[in-house]
C-alpha positions as CSV (number, residue, x, y, z in Angstrom):
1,X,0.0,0.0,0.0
2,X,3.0,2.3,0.7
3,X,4.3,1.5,-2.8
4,X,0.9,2.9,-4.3
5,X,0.8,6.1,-2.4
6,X,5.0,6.9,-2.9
7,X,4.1,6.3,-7.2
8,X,0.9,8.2,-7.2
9,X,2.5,10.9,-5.1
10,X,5.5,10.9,-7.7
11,X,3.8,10.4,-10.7
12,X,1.6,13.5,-9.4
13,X,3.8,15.8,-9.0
14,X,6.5,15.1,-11.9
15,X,4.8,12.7,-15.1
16,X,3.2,14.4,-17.3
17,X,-0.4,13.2,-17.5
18,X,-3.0,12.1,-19.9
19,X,-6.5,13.2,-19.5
20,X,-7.2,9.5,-18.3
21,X,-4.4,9.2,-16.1
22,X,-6.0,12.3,-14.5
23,X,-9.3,11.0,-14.4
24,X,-8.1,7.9,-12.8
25,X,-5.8,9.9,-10.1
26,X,-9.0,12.2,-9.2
27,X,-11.1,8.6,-9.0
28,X,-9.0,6.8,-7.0
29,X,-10.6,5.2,-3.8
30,X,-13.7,6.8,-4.5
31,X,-17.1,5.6,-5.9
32,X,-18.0,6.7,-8.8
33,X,-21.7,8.1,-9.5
34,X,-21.6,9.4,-12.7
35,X,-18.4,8.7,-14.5
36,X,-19.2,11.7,-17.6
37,X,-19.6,14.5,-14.5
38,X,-16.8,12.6,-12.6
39,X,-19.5,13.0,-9.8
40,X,-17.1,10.6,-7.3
41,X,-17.9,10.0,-3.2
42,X,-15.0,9.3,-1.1
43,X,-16.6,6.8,1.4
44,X,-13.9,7.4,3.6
45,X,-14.7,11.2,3.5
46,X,-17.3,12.5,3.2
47,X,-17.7,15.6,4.2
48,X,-14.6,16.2,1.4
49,X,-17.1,14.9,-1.2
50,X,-18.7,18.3,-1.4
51,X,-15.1,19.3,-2.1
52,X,-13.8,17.6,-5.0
53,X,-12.8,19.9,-7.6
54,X,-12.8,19.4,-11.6
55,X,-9.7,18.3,-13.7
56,X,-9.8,21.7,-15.1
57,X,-9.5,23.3,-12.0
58,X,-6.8,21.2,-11.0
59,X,-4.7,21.7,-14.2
60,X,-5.5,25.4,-14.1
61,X,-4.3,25.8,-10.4
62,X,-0.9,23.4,-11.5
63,X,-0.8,25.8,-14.0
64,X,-0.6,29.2,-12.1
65,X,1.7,27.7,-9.6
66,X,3.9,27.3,-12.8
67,X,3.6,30.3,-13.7
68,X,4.2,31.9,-10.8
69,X,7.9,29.8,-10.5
70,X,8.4,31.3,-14.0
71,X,7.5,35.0,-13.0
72,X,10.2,34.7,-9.9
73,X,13.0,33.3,-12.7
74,X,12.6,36.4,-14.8
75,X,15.4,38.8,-14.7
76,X,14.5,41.6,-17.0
77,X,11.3,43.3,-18.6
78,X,11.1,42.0,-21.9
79,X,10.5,38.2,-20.9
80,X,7.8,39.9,-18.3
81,X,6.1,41.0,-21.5
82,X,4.9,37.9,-23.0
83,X,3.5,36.4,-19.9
84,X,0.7,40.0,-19.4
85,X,-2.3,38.0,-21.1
86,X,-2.1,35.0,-18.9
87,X,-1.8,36.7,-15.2
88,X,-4.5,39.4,-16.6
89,X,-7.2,36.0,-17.3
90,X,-6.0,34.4,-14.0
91,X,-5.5,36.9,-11.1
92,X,-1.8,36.6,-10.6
93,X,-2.0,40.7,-11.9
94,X,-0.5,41.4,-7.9
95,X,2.6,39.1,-8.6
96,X,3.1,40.0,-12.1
97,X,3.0,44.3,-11.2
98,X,5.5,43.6,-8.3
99,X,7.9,41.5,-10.5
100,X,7.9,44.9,-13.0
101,X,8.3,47.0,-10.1
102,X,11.2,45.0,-8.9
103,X,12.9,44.7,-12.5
104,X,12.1,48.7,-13.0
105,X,13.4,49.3,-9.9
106,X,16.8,46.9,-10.7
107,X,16.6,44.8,-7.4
């Protein structure tokens, strides 16, 4: 059992995954209700059942989180640039003005 939860943590964090493989990871020790809606009940949880958040809200927070690692690596205003549409579409606006404050500033 070990085994299962050191892989899935691994494979989580660094594998790239396909849309089934994420499916399957979000599934995992639950029941499934309604496998198009991924409506899933975790029997040992339930009051996290309420809780359980779509693939596309999982990928989209992995993404910001990526982002924001890639914001912090930037070292001058021109790479900033390029990166203005998605912080604008997914409220990372705060991180992205104090990155071009810093880099006007030359910190």
């Amino acid at each position: 059992m070990a085994r299962k939860t050191v892989l899935k943590l691994l494979l989580q964090r660094y594998a790239p995954m396909s849309v089934e493989m994420q499916k399957a990871e979000l599934a995992d020790q639950g029941v499934i209700k309604n496998a198009e809606t991924l409506d899933i009940e975790y029997i040992d949880n339930s009051s996290s059942a309420s809780s359980v958040t779509s693939i596309e809200e999982v990928n989209l927070e992995k993404e910001r989180n990526r982002m924001k690692v890639h914001i912090s690596k930037i070292t001058n205003k021109k790479d900033l640039i390029p990166v203005f549409e998605f912080c604008e579409k997914n409220d990372l606006m705060e991180i992205y003005n104090s990155k071009l404050e810093e880099l006007k500033n030359g910190k």
